[in-house]
ROGU-909979 format. One record per atom (N, C-alpha, C): residue in one letter; x negated, y, z. Coordinates in steps of 0.05 Angstrom, whole numbers, plus 5000, padded with zeros to 4 digits. Layout:
REM ROGU-909979
aXYZ;...
REM end
This chain:
REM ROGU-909979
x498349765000;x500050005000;x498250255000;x499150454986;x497650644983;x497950875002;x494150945016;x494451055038;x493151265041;x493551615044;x492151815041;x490851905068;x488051845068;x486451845087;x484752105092;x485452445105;x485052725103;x481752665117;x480852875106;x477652915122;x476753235107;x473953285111;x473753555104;x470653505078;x470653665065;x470053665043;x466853765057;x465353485047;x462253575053;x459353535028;x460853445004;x459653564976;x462953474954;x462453714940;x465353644921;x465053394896;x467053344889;x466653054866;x469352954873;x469052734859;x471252564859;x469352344855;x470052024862;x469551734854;x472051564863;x471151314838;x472551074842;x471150904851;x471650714874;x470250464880;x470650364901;x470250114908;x470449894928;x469049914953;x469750034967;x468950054995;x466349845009;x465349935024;x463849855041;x461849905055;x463549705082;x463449855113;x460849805120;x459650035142;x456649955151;x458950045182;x458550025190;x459550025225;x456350025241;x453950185241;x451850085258;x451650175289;x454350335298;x454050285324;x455250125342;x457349945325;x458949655332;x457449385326;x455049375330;x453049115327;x454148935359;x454248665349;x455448595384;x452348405378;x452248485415;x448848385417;x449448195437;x447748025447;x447947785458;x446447985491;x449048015516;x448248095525;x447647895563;x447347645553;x446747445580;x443847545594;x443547555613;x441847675631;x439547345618;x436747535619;x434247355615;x433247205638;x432146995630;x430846735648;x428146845651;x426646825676;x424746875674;x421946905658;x423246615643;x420946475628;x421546555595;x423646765594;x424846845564;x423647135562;x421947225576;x422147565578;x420147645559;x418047395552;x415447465539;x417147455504;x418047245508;x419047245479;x420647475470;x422847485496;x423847835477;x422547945479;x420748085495;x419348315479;x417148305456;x417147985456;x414547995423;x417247985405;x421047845409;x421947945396;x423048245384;x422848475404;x423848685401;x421348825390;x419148805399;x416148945376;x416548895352;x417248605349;x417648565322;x419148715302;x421648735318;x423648885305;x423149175303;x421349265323;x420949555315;x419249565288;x416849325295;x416049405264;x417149405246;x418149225240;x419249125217;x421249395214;x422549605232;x424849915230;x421350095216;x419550055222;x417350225213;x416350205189;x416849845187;x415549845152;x418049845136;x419749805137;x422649915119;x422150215113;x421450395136;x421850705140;x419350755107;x417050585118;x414350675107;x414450635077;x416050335076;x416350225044;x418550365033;x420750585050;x423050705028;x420450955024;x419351055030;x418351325029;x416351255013;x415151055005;x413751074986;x414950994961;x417250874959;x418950834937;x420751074923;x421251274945;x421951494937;x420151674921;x422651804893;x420951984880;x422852264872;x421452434859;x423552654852;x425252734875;x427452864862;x429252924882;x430252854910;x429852604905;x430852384927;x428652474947;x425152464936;x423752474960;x423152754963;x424152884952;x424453174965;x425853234986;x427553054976;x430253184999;x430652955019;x429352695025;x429452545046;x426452555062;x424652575047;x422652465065;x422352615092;x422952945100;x422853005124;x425252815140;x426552735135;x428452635158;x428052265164;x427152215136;x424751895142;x422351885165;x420952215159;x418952255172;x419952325203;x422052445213;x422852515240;x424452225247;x425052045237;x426051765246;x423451565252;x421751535238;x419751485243;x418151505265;x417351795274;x416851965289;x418451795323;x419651805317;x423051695337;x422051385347;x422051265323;x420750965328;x417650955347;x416051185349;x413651155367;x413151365384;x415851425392;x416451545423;x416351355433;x414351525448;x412751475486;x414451405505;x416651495507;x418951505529;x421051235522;x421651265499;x423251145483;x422750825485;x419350735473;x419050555475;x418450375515;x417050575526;x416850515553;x419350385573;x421550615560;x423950515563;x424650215564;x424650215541;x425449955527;x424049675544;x421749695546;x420349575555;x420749455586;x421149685592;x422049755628;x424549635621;x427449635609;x428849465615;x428849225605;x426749035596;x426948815587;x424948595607;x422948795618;x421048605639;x422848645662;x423448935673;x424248885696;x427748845698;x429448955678;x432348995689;x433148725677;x431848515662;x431548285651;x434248335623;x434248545610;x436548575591;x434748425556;x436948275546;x435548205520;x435348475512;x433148435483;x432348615470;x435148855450;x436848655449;x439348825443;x440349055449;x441448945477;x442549045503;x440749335509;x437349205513;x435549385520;x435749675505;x436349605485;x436849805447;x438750025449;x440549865459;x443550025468;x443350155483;x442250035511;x442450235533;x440350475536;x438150415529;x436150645522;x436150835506;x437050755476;x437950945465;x440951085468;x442950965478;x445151175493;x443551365519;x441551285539;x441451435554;x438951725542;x437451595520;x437051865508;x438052065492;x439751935471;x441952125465;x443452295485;x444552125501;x446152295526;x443752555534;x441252505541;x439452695545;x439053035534;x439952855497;x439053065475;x442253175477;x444753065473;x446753195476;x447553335506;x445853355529;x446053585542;x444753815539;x442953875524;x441354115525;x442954265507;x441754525513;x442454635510;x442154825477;x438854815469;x438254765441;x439854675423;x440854845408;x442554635382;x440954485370;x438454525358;x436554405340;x436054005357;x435654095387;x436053865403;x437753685403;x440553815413;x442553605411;x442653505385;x442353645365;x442453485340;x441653225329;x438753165353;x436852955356;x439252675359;x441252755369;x442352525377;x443352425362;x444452475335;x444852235314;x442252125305;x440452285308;x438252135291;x437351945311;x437951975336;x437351705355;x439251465349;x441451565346;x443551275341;x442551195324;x442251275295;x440951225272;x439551035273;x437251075288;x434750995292;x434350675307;x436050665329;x437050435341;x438650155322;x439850305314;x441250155291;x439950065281;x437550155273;x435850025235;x433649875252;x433849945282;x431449745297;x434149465309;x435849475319;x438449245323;x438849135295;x438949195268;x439849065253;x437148965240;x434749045248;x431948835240;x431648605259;x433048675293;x432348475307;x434748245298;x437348305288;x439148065284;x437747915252;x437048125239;x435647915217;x433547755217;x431747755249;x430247505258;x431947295262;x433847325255;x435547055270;x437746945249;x437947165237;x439747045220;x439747245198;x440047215169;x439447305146;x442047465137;x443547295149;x445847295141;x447947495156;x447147665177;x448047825201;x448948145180;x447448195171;x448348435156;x447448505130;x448948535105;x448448615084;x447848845083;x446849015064;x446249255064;x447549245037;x449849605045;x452049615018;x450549834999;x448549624981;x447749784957;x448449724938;x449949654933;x451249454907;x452449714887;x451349734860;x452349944844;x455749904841;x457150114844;x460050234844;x461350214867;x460150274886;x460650254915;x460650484926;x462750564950;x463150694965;x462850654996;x460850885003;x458950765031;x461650825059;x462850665071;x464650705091;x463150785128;x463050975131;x460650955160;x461351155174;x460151155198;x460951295225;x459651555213;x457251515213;x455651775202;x453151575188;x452151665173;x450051625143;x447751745150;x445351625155;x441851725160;x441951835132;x440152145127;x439152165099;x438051995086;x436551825099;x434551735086;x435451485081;x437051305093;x439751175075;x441951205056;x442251475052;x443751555031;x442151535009;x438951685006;x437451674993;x437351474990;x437151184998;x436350974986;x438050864970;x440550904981;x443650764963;x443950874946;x443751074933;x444151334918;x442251274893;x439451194900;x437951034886;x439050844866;x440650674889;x441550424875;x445050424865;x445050714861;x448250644854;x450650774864;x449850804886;x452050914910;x453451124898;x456651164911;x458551404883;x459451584903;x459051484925;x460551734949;x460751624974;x459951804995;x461451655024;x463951885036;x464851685048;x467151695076;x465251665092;x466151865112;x464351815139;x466751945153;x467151745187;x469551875194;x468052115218;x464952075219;x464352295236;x463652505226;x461052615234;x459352755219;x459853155221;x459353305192;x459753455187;x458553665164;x460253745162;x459153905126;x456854025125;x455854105148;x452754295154;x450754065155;x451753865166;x448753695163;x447053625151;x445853595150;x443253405136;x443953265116;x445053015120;x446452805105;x448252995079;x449953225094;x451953355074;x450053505064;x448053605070;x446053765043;x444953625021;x444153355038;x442353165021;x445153034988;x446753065003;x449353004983;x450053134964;x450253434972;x449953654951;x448653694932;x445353634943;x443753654933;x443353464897;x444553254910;x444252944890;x447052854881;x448553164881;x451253144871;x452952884876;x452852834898;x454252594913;x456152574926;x459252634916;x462552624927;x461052594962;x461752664973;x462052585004;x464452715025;x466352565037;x468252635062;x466652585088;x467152815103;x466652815140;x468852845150;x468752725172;x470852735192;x474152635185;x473452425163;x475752145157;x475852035179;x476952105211;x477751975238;x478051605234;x480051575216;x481251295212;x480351205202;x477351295188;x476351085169;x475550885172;x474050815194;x473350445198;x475550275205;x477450395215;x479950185224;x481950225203;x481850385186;x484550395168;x482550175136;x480650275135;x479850205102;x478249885107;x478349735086;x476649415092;x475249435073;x472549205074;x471049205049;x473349045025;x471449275010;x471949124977;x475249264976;x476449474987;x479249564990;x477649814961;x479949824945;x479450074928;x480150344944;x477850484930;x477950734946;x477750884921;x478951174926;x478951354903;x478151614928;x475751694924;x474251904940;x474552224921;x477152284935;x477352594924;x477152884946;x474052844936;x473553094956;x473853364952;x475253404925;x475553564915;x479253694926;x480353534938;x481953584954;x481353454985;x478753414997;x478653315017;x480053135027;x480152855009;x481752555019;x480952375006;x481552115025;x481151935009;x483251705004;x483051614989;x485451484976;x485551234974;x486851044992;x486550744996;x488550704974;x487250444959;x490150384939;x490550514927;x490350644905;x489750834895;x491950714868;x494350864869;x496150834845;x496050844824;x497650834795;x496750894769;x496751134767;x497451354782;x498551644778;x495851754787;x494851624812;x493251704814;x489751664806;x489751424799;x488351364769;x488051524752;x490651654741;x490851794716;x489252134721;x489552114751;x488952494759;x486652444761;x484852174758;x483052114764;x481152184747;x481952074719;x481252054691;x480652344679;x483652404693;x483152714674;x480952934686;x480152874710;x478552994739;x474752944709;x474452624713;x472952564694;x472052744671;x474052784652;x473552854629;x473453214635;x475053274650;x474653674659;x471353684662;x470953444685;x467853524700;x465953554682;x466353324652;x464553314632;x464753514616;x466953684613;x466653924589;x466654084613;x466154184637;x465254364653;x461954284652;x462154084649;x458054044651;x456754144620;x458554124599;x457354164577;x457254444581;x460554594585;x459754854581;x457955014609;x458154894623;x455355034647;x452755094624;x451654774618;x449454744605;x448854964585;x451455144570;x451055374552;x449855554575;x449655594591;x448855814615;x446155844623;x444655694604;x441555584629;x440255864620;x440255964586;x438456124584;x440656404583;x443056474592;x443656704591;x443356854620;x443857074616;x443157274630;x444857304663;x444157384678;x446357334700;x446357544720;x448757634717;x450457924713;x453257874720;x452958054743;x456358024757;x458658104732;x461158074735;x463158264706;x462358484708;x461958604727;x461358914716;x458259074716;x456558834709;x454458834687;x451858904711;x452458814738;x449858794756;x447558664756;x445558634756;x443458494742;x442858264764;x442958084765;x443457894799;x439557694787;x438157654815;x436357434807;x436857254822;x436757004809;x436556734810;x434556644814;x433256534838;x430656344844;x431756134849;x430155934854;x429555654855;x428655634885;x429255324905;x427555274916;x426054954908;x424754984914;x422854804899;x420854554917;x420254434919;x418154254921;x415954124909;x416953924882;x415953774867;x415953864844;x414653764832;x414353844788;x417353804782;x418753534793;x421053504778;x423653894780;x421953874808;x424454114818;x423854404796;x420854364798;x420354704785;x421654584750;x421054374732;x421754364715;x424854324709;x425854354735;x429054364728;x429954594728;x428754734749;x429255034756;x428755214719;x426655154712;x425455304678;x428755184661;x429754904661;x431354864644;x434954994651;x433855174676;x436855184684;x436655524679;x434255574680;x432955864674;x433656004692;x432055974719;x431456054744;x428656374725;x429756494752;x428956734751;x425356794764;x425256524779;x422756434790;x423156244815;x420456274821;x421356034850;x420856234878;x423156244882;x423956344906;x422956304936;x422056064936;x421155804960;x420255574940;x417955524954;x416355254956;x415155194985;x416954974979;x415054765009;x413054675006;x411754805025;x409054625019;x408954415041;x410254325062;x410154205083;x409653815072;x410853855048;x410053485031;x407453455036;x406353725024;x402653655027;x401753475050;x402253615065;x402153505105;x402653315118;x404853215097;x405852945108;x406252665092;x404352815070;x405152495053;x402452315072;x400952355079;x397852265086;x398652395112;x397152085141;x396852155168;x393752355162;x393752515141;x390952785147;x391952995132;x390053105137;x389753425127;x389653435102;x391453605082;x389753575052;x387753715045;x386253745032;x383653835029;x384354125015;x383554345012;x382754584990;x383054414966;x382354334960;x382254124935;x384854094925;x386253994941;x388453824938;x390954014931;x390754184965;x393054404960;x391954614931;x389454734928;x389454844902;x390954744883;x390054484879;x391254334847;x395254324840;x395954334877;x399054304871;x399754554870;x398754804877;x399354964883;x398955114848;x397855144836;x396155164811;x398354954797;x399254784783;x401554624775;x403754804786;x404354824795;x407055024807;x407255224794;x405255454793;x405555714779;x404055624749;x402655504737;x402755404705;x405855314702;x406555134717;x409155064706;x412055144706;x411955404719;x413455724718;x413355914698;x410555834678;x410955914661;x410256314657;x409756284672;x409156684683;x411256804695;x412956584702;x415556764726;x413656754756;x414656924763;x414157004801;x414956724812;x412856634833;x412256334847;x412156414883;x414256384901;x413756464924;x413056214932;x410856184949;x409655994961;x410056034995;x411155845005;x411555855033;x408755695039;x407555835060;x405555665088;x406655555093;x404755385122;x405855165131;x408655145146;x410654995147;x413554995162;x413754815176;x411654685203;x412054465213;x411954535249;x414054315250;x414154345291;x411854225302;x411454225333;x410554025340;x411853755341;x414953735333;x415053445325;x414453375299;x412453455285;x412253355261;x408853365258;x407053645274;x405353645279;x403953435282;x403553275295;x402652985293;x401752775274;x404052845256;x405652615227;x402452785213;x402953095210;x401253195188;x398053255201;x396953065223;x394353095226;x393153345242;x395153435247;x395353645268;x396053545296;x394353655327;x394353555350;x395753685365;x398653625378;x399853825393;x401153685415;x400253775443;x401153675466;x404953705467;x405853445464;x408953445464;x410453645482;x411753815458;x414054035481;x416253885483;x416854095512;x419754035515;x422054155498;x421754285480;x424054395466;x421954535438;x421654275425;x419954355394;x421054565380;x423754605372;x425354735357;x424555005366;x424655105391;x423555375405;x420355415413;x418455205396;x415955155410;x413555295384;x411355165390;x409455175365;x411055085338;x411955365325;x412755135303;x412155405278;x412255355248;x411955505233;x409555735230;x409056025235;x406856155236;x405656085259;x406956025280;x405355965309;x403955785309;x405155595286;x402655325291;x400055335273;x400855595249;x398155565232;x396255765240;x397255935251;x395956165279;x394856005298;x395755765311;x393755665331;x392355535320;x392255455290;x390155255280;x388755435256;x387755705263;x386455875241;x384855835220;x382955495221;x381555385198;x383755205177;x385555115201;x386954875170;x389255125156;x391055405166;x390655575162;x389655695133;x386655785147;x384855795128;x383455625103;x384655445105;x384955285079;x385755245058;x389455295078;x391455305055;x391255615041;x391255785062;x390356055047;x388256135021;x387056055022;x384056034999;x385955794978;x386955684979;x387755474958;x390555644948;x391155754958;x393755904943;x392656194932;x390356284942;x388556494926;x386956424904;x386856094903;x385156084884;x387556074860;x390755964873;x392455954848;x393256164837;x393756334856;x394756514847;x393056724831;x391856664811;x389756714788;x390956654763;x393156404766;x394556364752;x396456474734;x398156564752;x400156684754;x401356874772;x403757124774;x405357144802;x405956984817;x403856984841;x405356894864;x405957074885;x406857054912;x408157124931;x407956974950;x407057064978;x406956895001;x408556845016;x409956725025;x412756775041;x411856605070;x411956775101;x410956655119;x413056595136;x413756375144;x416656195160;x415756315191;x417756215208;x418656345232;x416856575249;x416956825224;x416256975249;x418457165255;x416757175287;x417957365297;x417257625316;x415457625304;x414258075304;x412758065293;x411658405297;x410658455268;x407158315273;x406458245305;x404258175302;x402557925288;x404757815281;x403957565270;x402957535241;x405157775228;x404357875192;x402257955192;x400858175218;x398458285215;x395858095225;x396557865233;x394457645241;x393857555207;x395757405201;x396157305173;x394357465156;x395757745155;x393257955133;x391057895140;x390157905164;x387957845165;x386757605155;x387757445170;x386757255155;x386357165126;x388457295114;x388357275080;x385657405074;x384857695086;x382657925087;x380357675082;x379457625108;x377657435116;x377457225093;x378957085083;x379856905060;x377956955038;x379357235031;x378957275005;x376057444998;x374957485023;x371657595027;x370057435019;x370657105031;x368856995028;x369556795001;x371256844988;x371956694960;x370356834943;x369557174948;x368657354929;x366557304933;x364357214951;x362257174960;x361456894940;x363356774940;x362656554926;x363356484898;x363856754881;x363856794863;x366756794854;x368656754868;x370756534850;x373456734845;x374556774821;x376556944809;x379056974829;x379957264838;x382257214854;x383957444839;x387057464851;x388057544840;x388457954860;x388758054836;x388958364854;x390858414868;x393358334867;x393958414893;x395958054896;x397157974925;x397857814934;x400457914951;x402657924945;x404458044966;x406057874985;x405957935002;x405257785034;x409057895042;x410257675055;x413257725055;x414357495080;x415357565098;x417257455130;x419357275116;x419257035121;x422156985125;x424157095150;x426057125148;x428557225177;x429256995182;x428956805202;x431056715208;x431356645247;x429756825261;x429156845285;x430957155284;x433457075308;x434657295317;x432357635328;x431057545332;x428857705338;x427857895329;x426957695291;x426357925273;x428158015250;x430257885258;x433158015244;x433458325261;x433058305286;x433158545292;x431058745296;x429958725297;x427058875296;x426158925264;x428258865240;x426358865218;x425959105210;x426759345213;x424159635207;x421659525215;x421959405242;x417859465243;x417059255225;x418959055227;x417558815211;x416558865184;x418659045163;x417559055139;x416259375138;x414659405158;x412059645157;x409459425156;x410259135153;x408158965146;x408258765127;x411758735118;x411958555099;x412758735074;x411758595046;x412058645027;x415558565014;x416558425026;x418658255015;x420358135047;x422857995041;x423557885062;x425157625047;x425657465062;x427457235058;x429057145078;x431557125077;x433457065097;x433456775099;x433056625116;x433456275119;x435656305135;x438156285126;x440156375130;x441356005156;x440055795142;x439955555157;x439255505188;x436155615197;x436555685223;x438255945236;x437356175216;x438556395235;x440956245245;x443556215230;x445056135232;x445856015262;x443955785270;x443455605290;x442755775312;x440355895311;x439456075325;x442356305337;x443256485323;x445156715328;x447556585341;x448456265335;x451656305338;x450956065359;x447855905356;x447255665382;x449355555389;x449155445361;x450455145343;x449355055323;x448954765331;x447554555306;x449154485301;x448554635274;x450354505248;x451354245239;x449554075252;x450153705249;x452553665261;x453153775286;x454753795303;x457453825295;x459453595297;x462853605290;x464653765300;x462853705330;x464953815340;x464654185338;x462854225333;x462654655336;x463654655309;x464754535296;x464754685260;x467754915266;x467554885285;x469655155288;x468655465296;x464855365313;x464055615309;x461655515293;x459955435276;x458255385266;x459455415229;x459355685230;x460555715198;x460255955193;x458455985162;x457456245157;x459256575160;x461756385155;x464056615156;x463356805183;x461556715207;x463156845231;x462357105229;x463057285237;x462357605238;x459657715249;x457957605266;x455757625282;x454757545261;x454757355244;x452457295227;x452057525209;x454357505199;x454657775172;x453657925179;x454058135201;x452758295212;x449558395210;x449158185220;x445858105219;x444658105192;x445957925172;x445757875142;x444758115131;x447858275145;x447358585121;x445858745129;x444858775161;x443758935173;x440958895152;x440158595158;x437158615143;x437258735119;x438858555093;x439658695073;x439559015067;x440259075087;x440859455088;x437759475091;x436359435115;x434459465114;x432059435092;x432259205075;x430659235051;x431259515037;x433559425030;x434159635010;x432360035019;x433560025040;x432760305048;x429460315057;x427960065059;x424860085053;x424159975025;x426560025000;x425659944976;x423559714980;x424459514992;x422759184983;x424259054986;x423958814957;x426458634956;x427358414983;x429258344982;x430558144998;x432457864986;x431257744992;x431457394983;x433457295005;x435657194999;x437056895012;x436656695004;x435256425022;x434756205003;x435655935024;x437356065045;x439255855062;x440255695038;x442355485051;x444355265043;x446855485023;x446655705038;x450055845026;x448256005008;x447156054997;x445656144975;x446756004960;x446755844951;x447355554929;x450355464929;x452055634948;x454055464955;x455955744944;x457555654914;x459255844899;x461355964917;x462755834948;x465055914962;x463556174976;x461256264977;x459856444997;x459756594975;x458856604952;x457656804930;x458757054932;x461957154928;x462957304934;x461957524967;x461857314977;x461457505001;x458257585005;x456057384991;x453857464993;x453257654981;x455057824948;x454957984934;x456358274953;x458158204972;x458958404981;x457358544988;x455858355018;x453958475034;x452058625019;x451158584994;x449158764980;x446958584973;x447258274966;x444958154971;x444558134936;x442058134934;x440958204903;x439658064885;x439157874900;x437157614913;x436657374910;x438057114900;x438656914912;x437456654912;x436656444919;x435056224921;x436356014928;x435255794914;x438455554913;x437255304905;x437355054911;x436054804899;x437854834859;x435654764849;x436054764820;x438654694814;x439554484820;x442554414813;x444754614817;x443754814829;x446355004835;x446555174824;x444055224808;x443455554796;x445255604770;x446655474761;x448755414736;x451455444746;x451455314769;x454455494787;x454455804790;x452555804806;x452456084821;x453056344795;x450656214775;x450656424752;x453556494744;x454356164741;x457856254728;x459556404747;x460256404772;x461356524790;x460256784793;x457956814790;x457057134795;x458757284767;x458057154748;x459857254728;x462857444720;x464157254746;x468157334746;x467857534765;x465157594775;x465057764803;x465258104797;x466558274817;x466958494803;x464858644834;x461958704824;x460458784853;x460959054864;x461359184853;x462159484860;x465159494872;x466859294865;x468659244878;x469059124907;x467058874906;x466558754934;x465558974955;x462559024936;x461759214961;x463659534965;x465059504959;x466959734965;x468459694988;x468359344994;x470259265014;x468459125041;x465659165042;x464359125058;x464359135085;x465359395090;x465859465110;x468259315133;x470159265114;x471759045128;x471258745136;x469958655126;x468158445128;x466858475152;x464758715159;x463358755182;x465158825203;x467858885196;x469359065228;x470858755229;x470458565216;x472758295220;x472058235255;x473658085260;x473658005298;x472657665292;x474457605274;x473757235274;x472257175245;x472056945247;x471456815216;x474656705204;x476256775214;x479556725204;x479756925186;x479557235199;x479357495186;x478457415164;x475557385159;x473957455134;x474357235118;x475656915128;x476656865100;x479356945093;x481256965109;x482757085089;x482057345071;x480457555073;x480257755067;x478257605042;x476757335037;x475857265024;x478557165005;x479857055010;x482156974995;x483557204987;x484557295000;x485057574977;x484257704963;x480957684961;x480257764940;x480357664912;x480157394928;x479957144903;x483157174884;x484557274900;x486957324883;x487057534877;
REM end
């Protein structure tokens, strides 16, 4: 019987296909208290199982390429990370010698009592930790039941399949996605997350917060995933088949006529000149960005460098990728981001950092390449030597005052003394530019850009930071949403502020890329914009029907709104 199953829209699409369920926090584990003489064996069986969660982690990440490992490997790499916690494993340990619990049991209860840990703090970036702990437990419980039996759990990669789950690891989407995967139902989750970016990203139908989904849908049940009205559709009728078909054939003459868009010009209706960047990672990304005719690269991560190898990459290394990047831009402007890593990641990339209690607020971004002024000094000289190439642009992640831009100059100073000393071609000038996304230097940005050349809004943390809510988080999506007024605020304030120190200003958050914001990012005055390649063919077309002199005429109401209710309706009425 046919059954309409509501949830909220966390990448748009539509698919057809046969369900199936992963349930990984309903594993039933064998929980009889241990015999004395059994304790040695579980724990050589539960080591086992961890390895075996480490070499799965190790063997998807090197199987990953392109897009996929752009956009999974940081969250492979923070699960990983997870698997050789200190606490975590000690834990484990401690309840299997002494509270005599099998290795199952041990799994469960350790990892609920650290999640419970991460979901009290107070950090959003923290609590967030706590799916990636369930996650993580899971893929170590379902290696220990496949010691025993082969037959305990399939894994649903089977091409024309629809992934059914509580909530979805990135880096399991990435793998199914690989092999086929057309969309998930997830009855938890949420549209800000990780998983829902990674979806977007790889144009992958996905529903959050389908409540009924493991108890209402069975494997191999037809599902028709229309997230394009946020539902999903058990049993799926001929009628609705047919809306299915015709959904099909629109999407394909909307993709043809996008594709007329790559090389025209992009200009609100009433003829505003808008730029389009790219964010970028890999060759595949910058060569998609040139075919979609990106305005340049807006952001590059360099943080892959760091972490593909437990070392350092050499001058060598970062030169050559860095150099590939701006040749393969072709003579458009190349913003190059420094390093963007916490001390929970610090480690992964060969870097030594005594474990904080709250990474997210710790050594992380300029602070960590400021406390390490030679590796630093490495990457600096290798992006001087590229930028010989072509325009580049430096873009430096979490600061927050102006002292830190003027450490940096220096150090570029220092850099580029001794490159000249050694003969080697640099470029004349280098312009040096803050990202915003620390409440801090959103407010403080006069002094800040009496040192930056440029600014970039990371509209992803501020976000987190200003309204302290992680976005992973289901249950805040009532305050964790760009709409709210405090944010805007802040948005336009910086915004204003470029403008009136004449230096440009970049958005290159999630809602950069995301066509339902466009309108309102044009209000605020933003001029700007930076977006994973796949989006830059939307945005263009939407900036298009946009009338900017009109929006920003209505700015002001937007900033005096009280809720985020206000400003979408006042978004909806425009739209009409």
């Amino acid at each position: 019987m046919r059954l309409v199953l509501p949830g909220t829209q966390a990448s748009r699409g539509m698919a057809l296909g046969r369900a199936r369920l992963v349930q990984p926090s309903r594993y039933m584990v064998d929980s009889r208290p241990l015999a004395d003489d059994e304790v040695a064996a579980e724990l050589e069986a539960l080591h086992r199982a961890l390895d075996a969660a480490r070499r799965e982690l190790r063997e998807l990440r090197s199987k990953l390429h392109g897009a996929l490992a752009r956009e999974a490997n940081e969250f492979i790499d923070a699960h990983s990370l997870l698997l050789d916690d200190g606490e975590l494993l000690r834990g484990l340990d401690e309840l299997v010698k002494v509270g005599r619990y099998r290795a199952g049991v041990a799994l469960k209860k350790q990892g609920d009592k650290v999640a419970a840990a991460f979901e009290a703090m107070d950090d959003p970036y923290l609590r967030g930790r706590k799916e990636d702990i369930e996650q993580v437990i899971a893929r170590v419980i379902s290696a220990l039941q496949r010691q025993t039996s082969a037959e305990e759990r399939k894994l649903a990669a089977r091409v024309g399949e629809l992934l059914v789950a509580d909530t979805i690891a990135p880096a399991d989407m990435a793998q199914l996605a690989g092999n086929g995967l057309l969309g998930v139902v997830a009855s938890g989750g949420s549209a800000y997350s990780h998983s829902a970016i990674l979806a977007r990203s790889l144009g992958l139908p996905m529903l959050v917060g389908a409540r009924d989904a493991l108890s209402l849908i069975h494997d191999d049940d037809l599902i028709l995933l229309d997230s394009e009205h946020a539902q999903a559709i058990i049993h799926p009728t001929a009628q609705d088949l047919s809306r299915y078909r015709g959904w099909q054939r629109e999407a394909a003459a909307e993709g043809r006529r996008l594709a007329t868009l790559a090389n025209a010009p992009t200009r609100t209706r009433d003829g505003l000149a808008i730029r389009l960047l790219a964010n970028a990672e890999t060759a595949s990304d910058v060569a998609s960005a040139r075919a979609r005719g990106a305005d340049g690269v807006g952001l590059y991560r360099t943080e892959f460098l760091f972490l593909r190898h437990k070392r350092l990459p050499t001058e060598e290394e970062q030169f050559t990728a860095y150099r590939e990047l701006v040749l393969g831009m072709g003579g458009l402007p190349v913003t190059i981001r420094t390093l963007d890593l916490g001390a929970d990641k610090a480690d992964a990339a060969g870097l030594v950092l005594r474990g904080e209690d709250n990474p997210a607020l710790g050594v992380r971004g300029v602070r960590l390449s400021l406390r390490y002024p030679a590796v630093f000094t490495t990457q600096i000289r290798a992006i001087l030597r590229a930028a010989c190439y072509g325009p580049v642009r430096v873009l430096v992640p979490m600061v927050t005052q102006p002292d830190e831009l003027i450490a940096v100059r220096a150090l570029f100073a220092l850099a580029r003394q001794e490159l000249k000393r050694e003969n080697v071609d640099l470029p004349e000038t280098l312009p040096l530019g803050a990202m915003v996304e620390v409440p801090a230097a959103a407010i403080n940005v006069r002094a800040l850009l009496k040192h930056a050349d440029f600014l970039a809004i990371g509209t992803n943390d501020l976000a987190q930071y200003v309204l302290a809510a992680d976005r992973g988080n289901d249950a805040l999506d009532n305050i964790y949403t760009p709409l709210q007024p405090a944010l805007l605020r802040v948005i336009a304030y910086v915004i204003s502020a470029g403008r009136r120190a004449k230096k440009p200003v970049s958005l290159c958050g999630e809602i950069g890329g995301d066509v339902h914001f466009t309108a309102l990012l044009i209000a605020l005055g933003l001029g700007e914009f930076s977006m994973h390649p796949a989006q830059l063919l939307q945005v263009r077309d939407r900036l298009a029907t946009l009338d900017a002199a009109a929006l920003r005429a209505h700015s002001l109401q937007l900033l005096h709104a009280d809720t985020h209710e206000e400003v979408s309706a006042l978004l909806t009425q425009w739209a009409e």
